[in-house]
MARTIDO-986105 format. One record per residue (C-alpha): residue number from 1; residue in one letter; y, x, z. Coordinates in steps of 0.2 Angstrom, whole numbers. Example, Ala and Ser with C-alpha at 12.3 -4.5 7.8 and 13.67 -1.06 7.14 Angstrom:
<sites>
 num residuo    yy    xx    zz
   1       A   -22    62    39
   2       S    -5    68    36
</sites>
This chain:
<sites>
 num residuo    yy    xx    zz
   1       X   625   549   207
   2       X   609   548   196
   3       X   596   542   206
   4       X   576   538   200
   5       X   566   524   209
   6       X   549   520   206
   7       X   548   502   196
   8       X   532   489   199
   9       X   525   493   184
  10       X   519   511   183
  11       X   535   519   176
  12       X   549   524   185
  13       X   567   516   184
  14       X   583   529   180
  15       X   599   523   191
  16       X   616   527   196
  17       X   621   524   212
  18       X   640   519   214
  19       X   636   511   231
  20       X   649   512   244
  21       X   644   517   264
  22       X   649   500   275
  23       X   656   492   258
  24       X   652   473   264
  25       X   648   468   244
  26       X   640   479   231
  27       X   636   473   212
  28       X   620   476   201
  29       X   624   481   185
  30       X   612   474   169
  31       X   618   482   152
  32       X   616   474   136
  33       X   601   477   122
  34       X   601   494   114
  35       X   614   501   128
  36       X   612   508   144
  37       X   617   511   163
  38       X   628   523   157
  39       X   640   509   146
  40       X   659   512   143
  41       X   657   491   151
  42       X   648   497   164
  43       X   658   514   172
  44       X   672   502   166
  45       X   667   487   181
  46       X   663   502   192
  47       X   678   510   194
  48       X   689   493   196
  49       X   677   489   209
  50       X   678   504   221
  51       X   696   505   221
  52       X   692   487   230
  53       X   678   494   241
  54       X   664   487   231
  55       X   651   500   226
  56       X   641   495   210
  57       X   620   499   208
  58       X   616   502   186
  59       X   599   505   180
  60       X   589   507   163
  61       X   580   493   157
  62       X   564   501   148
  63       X   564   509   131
  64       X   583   510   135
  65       X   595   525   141
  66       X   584   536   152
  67       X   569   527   152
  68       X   553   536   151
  69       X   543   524   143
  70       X   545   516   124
  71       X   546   499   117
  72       X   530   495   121
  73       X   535   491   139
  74       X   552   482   132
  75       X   546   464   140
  76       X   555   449   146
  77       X   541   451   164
  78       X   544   472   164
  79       X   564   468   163
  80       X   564   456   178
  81       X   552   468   190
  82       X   564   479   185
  83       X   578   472   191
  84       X   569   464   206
  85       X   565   484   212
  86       X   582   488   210
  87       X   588   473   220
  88       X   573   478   234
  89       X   582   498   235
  90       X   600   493   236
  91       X   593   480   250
  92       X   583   495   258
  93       X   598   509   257
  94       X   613   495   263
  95       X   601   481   274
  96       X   618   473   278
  97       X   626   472   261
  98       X   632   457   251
  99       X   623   457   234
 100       X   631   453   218
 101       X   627   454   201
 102       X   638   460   186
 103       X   627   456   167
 104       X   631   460   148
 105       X   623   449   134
 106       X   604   456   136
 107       X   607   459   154
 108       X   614   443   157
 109       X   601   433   149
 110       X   586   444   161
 111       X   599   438   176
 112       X   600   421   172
 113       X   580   422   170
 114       X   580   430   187
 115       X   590   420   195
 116       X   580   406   191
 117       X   562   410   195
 118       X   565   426   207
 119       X   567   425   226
 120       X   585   433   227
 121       X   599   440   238
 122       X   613   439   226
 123       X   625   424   228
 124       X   638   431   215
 125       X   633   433   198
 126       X   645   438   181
 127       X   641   436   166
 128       X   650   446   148
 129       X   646   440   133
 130       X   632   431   139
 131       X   615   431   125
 132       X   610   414   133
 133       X   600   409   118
 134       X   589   427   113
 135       X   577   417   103
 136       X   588   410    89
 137       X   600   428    90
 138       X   582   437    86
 139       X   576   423    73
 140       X   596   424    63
 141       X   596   442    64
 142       X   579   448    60
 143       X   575   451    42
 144       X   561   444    31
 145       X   557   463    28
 146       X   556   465    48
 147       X   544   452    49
 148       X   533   458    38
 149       X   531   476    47
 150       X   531   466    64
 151       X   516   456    53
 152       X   509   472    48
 153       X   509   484    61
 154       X   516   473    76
 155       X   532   481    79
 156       X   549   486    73
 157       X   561   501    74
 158       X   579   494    77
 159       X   594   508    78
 160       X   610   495    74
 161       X   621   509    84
 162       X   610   510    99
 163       X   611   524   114
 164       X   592   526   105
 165       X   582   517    93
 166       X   572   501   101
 167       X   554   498    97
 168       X   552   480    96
 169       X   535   470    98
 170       X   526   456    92
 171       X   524   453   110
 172       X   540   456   114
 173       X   547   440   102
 174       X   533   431   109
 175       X   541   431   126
 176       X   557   427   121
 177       X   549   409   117
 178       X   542   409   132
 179       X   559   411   142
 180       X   572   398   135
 181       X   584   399   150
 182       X   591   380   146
 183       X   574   375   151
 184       X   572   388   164
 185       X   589   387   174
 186       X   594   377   189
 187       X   611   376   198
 188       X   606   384   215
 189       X   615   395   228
 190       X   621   410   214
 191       X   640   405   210
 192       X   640   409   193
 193       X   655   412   180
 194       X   655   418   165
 195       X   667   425   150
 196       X   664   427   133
 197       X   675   431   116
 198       X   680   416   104
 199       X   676   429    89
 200       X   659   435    95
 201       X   648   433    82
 202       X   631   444    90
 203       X   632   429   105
 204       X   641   413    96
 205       X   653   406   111
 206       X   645   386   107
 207       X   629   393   115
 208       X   639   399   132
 209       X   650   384   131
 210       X   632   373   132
 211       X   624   384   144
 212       X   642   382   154
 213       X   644   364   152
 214       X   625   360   155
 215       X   625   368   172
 216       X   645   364   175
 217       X   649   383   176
 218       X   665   392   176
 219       X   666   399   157
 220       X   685   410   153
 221       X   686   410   135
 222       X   694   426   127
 223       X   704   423   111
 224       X   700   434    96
 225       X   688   446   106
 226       X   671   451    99
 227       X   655   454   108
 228       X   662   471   113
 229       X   677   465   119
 230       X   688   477   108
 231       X   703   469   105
 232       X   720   473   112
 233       X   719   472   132
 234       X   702   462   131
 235       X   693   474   142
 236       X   707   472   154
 237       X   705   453   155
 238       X   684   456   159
 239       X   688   467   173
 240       X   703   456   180
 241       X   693   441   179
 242       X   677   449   183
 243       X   688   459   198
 244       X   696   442   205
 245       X   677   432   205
 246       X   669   447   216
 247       X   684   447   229
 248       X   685   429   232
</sites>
């Protein structure tokens, strides 16, 4: 069910609502940069989840999907009190409720962000393709021309495939120095795990294997598989796995 809630920043936040009536567990869903609450990942999680009783909450970060706002309200703070709002609706809706979290790459990075300087319900986070290091994916991957219109005019149209092109800022990229997650994250009550594909190049696996290994976190390698997870049965094994943390 499409549902609209009011974000803490003005703009209002575009949803679907998966949730289950007296499911005892239900999962946030984060999508990945340049995709949307509406991700094949995403209705994927969702409905491996309910055939288990576990009702899932997705949302738009801005500039993304349905969001009614551009790029100019794509930052690291708007992303988090984003996901803080959606975190305060579910609670209101389902007061007795387990909370878990369910992140791709982008998303995962804003969840381990929040987890670590958010007052939060969760206790269950899991993490695809985590993009635990933005900066350095940002610094490879943009361009010298890029830069020079980011110079120029303080922001960049990106359409690499996107469910709609992404206007990047200079402020933007400035808050991606700001929140280096190595520095920011602390082991703490949230169980975290984590799976990520030997073959991804958009998110290298050696940054996830540091991020695992500095914070001792469960890390399920995926031979072969991409960022996207599209080889033979890859999907399956993210929803197995993913399937298996939640109902422990």
């Amino acid at each position: 069910m499409n549902e609209i809630i009011a974000g803490q920043n003005g703009y209002d936040i575009p949803c679907i609502n998966n949730l289950i009536a007296d499911a005892k567990l239900a999962v946030i869903i984060s999508h990945g940069f340049g995709s949307s609450k509406e991700s094949q990942t995403a209705q994927t999680i969702t409905k491996a989840l309910a055939k288990y009783g576990i009702g899932t909450f997705s949302y738009d970060f801005p500039a993304h999907g349905d969001s009614p706002v551009d790029g100019d309200m794509f930052r690291i703070g708007n992303c988090i009190s984003d996901l803080t709002a959606v975190e305060a609706h579910v609670r209101k809706m389902m007061p007795k409720v387990e909370i878990a979290y369910f992140s791709s790459s982008f998303g995962a990075y804003i969840n381990i962000i929040y987890l670590a300087s958010c007052k939060h319900a969760g206790r269950k986070s899991f993490l695809r393709c985590a993009a635990v290091d933005m900066p350095c994916i940002f610094r490879r991957d943009t361009t010298p021309e890029q830069y020079a219109l980011l110079n120029n005019q303080g922001f960049v149209m990106l359409d690499k495939c996107y469910v709609r092109p992404l206007k990047i800022t200079r402020e933007f990229l400035h808050d991606l120095n700001n929140y280096d997650v190595f520095k920011l994250y602390h082991p703490g009550m949230t169980k975290i795990a984590m799976i990520h594909g030997t073959a991804d190049i958009t998110a290298p696996i050696d940054d996830a294997r540091r991020f695992a290994k500095k914070f001792g976190l469960e890390l399920t390698e995926v031979a072969g598989a991409d960022h996207r997870f599209l080889i033979p049965g890859g999907m399956d094994q993210v929803v197995g796995t993913a399937v298996n943390f939640f109902k422990q």
